[in-house]
C-alpha positions in Angstrom: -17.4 4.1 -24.5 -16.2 2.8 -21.3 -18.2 2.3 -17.6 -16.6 4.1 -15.0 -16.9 5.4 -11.4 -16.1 9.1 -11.0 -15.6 10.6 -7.5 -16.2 14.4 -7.6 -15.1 16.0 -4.1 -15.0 15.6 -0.6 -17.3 13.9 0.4 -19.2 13.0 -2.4 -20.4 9.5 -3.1 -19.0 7.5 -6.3 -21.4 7.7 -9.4 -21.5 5.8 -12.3 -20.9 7.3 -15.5 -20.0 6.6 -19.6 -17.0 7.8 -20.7 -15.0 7.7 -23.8 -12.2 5.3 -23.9 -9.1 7.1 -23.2 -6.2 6.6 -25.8 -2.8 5.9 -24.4 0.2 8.6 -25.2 3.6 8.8 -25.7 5.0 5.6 -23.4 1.8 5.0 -22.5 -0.2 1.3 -22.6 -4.4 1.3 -22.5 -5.1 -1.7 -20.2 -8.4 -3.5 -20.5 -9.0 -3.5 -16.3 -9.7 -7.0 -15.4 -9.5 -6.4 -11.3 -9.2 -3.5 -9.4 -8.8 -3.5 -5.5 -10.1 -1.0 -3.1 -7.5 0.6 -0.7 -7.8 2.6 2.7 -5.8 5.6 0.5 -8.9 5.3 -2.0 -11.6 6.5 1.8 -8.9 8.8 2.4 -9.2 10.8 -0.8 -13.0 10.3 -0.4 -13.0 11.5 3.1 -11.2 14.7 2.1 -8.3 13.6 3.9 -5.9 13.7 1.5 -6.3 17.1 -0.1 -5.2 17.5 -3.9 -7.2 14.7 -6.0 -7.5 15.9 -9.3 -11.2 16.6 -10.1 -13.2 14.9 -10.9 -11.2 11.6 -10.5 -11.4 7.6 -11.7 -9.9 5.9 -8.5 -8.6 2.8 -7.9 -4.5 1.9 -8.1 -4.2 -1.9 -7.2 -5.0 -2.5 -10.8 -4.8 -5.8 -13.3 -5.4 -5.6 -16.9 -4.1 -6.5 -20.4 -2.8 -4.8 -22.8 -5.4 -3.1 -25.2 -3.5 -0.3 -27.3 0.3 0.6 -27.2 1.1 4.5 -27.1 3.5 5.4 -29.5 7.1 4.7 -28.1 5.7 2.3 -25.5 8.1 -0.9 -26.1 7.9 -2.7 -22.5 4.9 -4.4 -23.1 2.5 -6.5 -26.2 -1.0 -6.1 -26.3 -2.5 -9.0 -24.7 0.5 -9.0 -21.7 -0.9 -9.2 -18.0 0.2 -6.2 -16.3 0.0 -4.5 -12.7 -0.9 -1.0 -11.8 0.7 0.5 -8.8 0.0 4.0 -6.5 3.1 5.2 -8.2 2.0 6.4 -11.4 5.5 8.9 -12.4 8.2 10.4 -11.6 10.1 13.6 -12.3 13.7 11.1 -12.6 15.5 14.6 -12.4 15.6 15.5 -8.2 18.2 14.5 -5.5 16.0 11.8 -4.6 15.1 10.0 -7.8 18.9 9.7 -8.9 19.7 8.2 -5.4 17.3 5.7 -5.9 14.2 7.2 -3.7 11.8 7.8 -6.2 9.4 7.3 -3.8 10.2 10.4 -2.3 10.1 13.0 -5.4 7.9 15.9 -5.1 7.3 15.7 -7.9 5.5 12.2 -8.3 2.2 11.5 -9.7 0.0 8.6 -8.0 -2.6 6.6 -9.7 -6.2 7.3 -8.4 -5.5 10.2 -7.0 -3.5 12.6 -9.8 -3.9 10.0 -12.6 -7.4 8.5 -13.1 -6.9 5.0 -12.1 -9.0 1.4 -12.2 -12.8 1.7 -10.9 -13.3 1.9 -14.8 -13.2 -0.5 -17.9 -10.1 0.7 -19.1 -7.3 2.6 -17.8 -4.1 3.9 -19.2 -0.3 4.1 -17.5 2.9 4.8 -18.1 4.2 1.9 -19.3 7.9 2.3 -17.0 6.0 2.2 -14.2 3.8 -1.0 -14.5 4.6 -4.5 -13.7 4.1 -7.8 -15.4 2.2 -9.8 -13.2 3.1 -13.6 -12.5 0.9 -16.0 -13.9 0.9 -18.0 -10.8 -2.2 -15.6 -9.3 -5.7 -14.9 -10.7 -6.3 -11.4 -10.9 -8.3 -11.1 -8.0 -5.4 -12.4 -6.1 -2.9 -10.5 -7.7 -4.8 -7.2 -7.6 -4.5 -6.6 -3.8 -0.4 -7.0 -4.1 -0.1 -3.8 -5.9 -0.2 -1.8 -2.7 -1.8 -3.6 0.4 1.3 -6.6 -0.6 3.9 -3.7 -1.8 3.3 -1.0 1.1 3.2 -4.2 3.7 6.4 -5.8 2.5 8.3 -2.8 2.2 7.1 -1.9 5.9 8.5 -5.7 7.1 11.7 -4.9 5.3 11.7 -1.6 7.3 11.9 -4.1 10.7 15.0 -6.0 9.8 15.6 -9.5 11.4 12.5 -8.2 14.4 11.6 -12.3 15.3 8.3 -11.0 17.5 6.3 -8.6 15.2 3.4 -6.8 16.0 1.0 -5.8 14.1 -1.3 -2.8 15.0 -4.2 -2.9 12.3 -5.6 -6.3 10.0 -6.9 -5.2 7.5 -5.1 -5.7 3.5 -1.6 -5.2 4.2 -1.5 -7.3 8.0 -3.4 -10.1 6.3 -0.6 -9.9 3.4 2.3 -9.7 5.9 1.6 -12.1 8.6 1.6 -14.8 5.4 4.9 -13.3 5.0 6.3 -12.8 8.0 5.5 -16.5 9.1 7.2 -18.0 6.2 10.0 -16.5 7.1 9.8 -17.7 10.4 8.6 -14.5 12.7 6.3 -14.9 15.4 3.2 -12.5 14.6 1.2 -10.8 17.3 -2.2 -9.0 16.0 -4.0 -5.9 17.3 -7.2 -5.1 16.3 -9.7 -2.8 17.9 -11.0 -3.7 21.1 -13.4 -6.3 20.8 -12.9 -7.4 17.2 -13.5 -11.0 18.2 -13.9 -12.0 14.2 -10.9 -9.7 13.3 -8.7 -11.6 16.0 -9.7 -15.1 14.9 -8.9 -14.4 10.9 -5.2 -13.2 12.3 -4.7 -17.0 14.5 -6.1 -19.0 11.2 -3.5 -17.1 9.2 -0.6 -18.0 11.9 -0.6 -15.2 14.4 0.4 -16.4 17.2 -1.3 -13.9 19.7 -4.2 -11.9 18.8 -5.8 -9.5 21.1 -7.1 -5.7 21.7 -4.5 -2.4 21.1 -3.4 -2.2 24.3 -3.5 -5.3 25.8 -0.6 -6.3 27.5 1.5 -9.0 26.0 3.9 -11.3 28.5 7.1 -10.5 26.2 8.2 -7.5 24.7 8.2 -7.1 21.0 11.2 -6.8 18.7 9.4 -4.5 16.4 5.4 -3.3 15.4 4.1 -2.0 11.9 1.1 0.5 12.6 -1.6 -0.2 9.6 -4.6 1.7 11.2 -4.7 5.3 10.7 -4.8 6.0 14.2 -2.5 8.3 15.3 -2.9 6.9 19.3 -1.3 3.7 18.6 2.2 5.1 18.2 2.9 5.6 22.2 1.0 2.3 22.5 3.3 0.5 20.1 6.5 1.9 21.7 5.6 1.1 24.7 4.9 -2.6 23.6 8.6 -3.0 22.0 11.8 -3.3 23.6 15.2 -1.5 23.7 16.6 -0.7 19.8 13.1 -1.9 18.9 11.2 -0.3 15.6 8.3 1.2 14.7 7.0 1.5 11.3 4.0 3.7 10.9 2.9 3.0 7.4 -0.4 4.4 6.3 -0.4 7.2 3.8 -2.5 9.2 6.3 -2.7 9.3 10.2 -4.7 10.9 13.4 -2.5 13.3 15.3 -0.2 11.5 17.5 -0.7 12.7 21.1 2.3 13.9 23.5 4.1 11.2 24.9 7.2 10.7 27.4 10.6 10.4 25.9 11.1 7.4 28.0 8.8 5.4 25.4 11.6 6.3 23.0 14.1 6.2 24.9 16.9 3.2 24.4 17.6 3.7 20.9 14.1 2.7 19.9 13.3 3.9 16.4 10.1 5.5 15.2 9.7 5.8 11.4 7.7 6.1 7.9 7.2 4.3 4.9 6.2 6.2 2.0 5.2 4.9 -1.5 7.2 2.3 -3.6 10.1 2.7 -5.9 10.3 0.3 -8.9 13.7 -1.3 -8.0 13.6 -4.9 -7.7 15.7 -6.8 -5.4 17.7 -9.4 -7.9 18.5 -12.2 -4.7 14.0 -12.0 -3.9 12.5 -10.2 -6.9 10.7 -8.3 -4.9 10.2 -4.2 -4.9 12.0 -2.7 -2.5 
């Protein structure tokens, strides 16, 4: 029997219950769960706000374990490997948009914690094609947090090209991630955090922000592009206001606020507004990182 923490519906706090340990399938791997990290996307299933959990559910998809049990068939891994658990959890590998190389897109997709019980638990199972061996350069509690606050947050900075003055609306997982990132590579960071998060605004300047300040405070230069953590649905005029002509915006939460009406001259000048969504499994050979 395993220890694991079962969400039930909308709602509904997370209770602790014994289960039996589940046995891996066909291409499957039964992972001993040594770290799992908490995500936003694991309040908005609570919350009701994403809709079609299965029921009743093991959250949890930033997940580290090792290898307890192969499924028969499963041939990418040993028992006793290190491996990472993302939100993507399968694939249909059939539609327009998994043979173009947008898996991250099919309809059909299955996502850990949500459809697939995931890592609040002692032991978990995957599908072995869609895990990752994990570096053994990071603990696991380091390494946990990359398999989707790290993975969402670099695939939104990809999504801003050469942008030299980021903002960064939101710093929570995924900012504190990126700024790390984004000032290695020499951007300049500016951080927004609600309105009087003196604490929040400090922890952005000791991780090399070079501005940190309020949503909606005005900034004396404008920005090459902003990446919208917070699930706040307001910020979206407020970030293209903020950056300049053929400037980006990156909105990439699973889940957002309405966005209210605003002018088209806040888009206007070939600024771009757009989504991330998910995570494919392609690796970039020149980085080795998932694009």
């Amino acid at each position: 029997m395993m220890r694991a923490m079962v969400f039930s519906g909308k709602g509904a706090p997370l209770r602790l219950e014994e289960r039996p340990i589940p046995a891996p399938g066909p291409g499957q791997i039964l992972l001993r769960v040594a770290a799992c990290g908490i995500c936003r996307t694991d309040l908005h299933i609570i919350d009701g706000e994403l809709s079609e959990p299965k029921l009743p559910l093991i959250p949890g998809h930033q997940i580290i374990g090792r290898v307890a049990a192969l499924g028969s068939g499963s041939t990418g891994f040993r028992e006793g490997d290190r491996v990472g658990v993302p939100w993507l959890g399968a694939t249909c590998g059939s539609c327009p948009d998994c043979r173009e190389g947008r898996e991250n897109l099919c309809d059909a997709a299955r996502f850990t914690g949500y459809h697939l019980d995931g890592g609040f638990a002692e032991y978990a199972t995957a599908d072995q094609r869609f895990c990752f061996a994990v570096p053994g350069a990071y603990s696991d509690l380091q390494a946990a947090p990359l398999l989707c606050a790290g993975l969402i947050g670099y695939r939104s900075l990809t999504m801003t090209g050469s942008a030299r003055r980021l903002g960064i609306y939101g710093f929570g997982a995924a900012a504190h991630i990126v700024t790390q990132v984004a000032r290695w590579q020499g951007r300049e960071v500016f951080a927004f955090t609600r309105p009087g998060d003196l604490s929040g605004q400090a922890f952005a300047r000791q991780l090399g922000a070079v501005w940190a300040g309020g949503a909606g405070e005005a900034l004396p230069e404008a920005l090459d592009a902003a990446i919208i953590f917070a699930p706040a649905g307001e910020l979206v005029p407020t970030a293209l206001k903020a950056v300049r002509k053929g400037g980006t915006v990156v909105c990439a939460g699973i889940h957002m606020s309405d966005i209210p009406s605003f002018p088209y001259q806040l888009l206007w000048g070939e600024r771009v507004l757009r989504s991330v969504a998910n995570l494919t499994r392609i690796v970039d050979p020149g980085s080795r990182t998932i694009v």
